[in-house]
C-alpha positions in Angstrom: 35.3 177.5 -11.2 37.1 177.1 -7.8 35.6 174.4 -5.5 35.1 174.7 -1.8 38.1 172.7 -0.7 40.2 174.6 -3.1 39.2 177.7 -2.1 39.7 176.9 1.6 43.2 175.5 1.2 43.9 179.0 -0.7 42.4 180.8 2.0 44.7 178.2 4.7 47.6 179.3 2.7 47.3 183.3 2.4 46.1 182.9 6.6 49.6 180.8 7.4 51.5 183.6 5.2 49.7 187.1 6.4 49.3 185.5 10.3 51.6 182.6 11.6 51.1 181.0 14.3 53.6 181.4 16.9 56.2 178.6 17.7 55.0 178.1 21.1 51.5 176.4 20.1 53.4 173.8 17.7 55.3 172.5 20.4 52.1 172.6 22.8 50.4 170.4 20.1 53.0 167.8 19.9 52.9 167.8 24.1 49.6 167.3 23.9 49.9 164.4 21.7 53.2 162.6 23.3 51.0 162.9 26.3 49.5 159.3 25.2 51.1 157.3 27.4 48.2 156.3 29.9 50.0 153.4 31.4 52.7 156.0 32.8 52.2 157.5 36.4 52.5 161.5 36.4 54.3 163.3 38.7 52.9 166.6 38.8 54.7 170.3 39.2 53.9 171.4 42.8 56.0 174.0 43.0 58.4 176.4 41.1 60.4 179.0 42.4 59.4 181.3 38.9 55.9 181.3 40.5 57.2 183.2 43.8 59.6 185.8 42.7 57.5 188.9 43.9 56.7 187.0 46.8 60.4 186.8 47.7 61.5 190.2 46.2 63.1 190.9 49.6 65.1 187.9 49.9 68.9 187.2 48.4 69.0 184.7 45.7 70.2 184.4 42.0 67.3 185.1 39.4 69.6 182.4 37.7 68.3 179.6 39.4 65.0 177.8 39.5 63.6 175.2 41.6 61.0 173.1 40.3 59.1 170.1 42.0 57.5 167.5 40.8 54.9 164.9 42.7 53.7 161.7 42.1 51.8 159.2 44.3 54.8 157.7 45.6 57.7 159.4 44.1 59.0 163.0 43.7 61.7 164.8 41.6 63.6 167.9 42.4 65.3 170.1 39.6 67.8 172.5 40.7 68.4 174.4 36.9 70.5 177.0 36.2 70.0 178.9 33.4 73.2 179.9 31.2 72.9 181.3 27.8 73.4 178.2 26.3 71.1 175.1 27.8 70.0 175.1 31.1 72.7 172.8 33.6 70.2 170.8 35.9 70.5 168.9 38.9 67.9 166.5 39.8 67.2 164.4 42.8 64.4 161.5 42.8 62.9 160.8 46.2 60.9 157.4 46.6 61.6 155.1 44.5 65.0 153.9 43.2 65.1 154.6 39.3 68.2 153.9 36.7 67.7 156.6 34.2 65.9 159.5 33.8 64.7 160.0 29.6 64.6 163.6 28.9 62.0 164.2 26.2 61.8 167.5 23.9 59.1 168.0 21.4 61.9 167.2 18.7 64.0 164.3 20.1 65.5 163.9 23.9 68.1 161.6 25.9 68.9 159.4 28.3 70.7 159.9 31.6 72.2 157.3 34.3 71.1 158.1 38.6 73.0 157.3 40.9 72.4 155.3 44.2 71.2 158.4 46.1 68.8 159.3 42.8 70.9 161.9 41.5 71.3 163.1 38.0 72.6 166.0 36.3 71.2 167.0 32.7 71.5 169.7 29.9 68.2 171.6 29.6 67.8 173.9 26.3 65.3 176.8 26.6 61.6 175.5 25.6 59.5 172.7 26.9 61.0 169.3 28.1 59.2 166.7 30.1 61.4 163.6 32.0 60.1 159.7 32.1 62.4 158.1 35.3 62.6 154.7 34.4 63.6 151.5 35.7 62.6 147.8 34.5 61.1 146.8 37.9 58.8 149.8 38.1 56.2 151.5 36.3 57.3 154.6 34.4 56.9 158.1 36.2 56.3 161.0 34.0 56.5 164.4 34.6 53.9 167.3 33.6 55.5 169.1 30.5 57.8 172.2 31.8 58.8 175.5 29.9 62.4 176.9 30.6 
């Protein structure tokens, strides 16, 4: 005779076999969990050109390119990404604040990158969620929202 907790880890098993579920909420579950970092001030997205492109159906521009803003209480990023078939070339610019690198974080790994004296960066960007932390050893950290290319 089959116990409960056998039966349910059958029944897990057939479920994760007939129904997967889809990438997307694995990565959203590690966000959610990297998101631990209380101690971090968050810079939130304020704006994203993806959001307005019926608005701006009338206007020139290349549907290769987004804009995306991020906010914090005293700091702000820009990202200036263009999407290739490959990863995403970004260029970012922090306003506020001086920082000396921007970490890129990906739900499976991520990398450091230098800014320059104007705050200035440029980063590769692969499709999926990414997240950056600008840091600098005088400052608090500055974390982004999580951001899906």
């Amino acid at each position: 005779m089959m116990t409960n907790d056998a039966l349910l880890l059958d029944l897990g098993r057939i479920a994760l076999r007939a129904d997967p579920p889809p990438a997307l909420s694995y990565e959203l579950g590690y966000a959610a969990l990297s998101m631990r970092t209380f101690d971090h001030e968050l810079a939130e997205l304020v704006d994203d050109s993806a959001l307005h492109h019926d608005a701006l159906a009338g206007v020139r521009g290349d549907p290769a390119v987004r804009m995306l803003f991020y906010q914090g209480a005293e700091v702000g990023v820009e990202l200036h990404v263009t999407r290739r078939d490959g990863p995403s070339s970004a260029l970012g610019q922090v306003i506020g604040y001086q920082f000396s690198t921007v970490r890129v974080e990906l739900p499976h790994g991520g990398h450091l990158v230098s800014v320059d004296d104007l705050g200035r960066f440029d980063v590769e960007l692969p499709r999926g969620l990414f997240r950056l932390h600008l840091e600098d050893p005088d400052r608090p950290t500055v974390t982004t929202g999580w951001t899906n290319l």
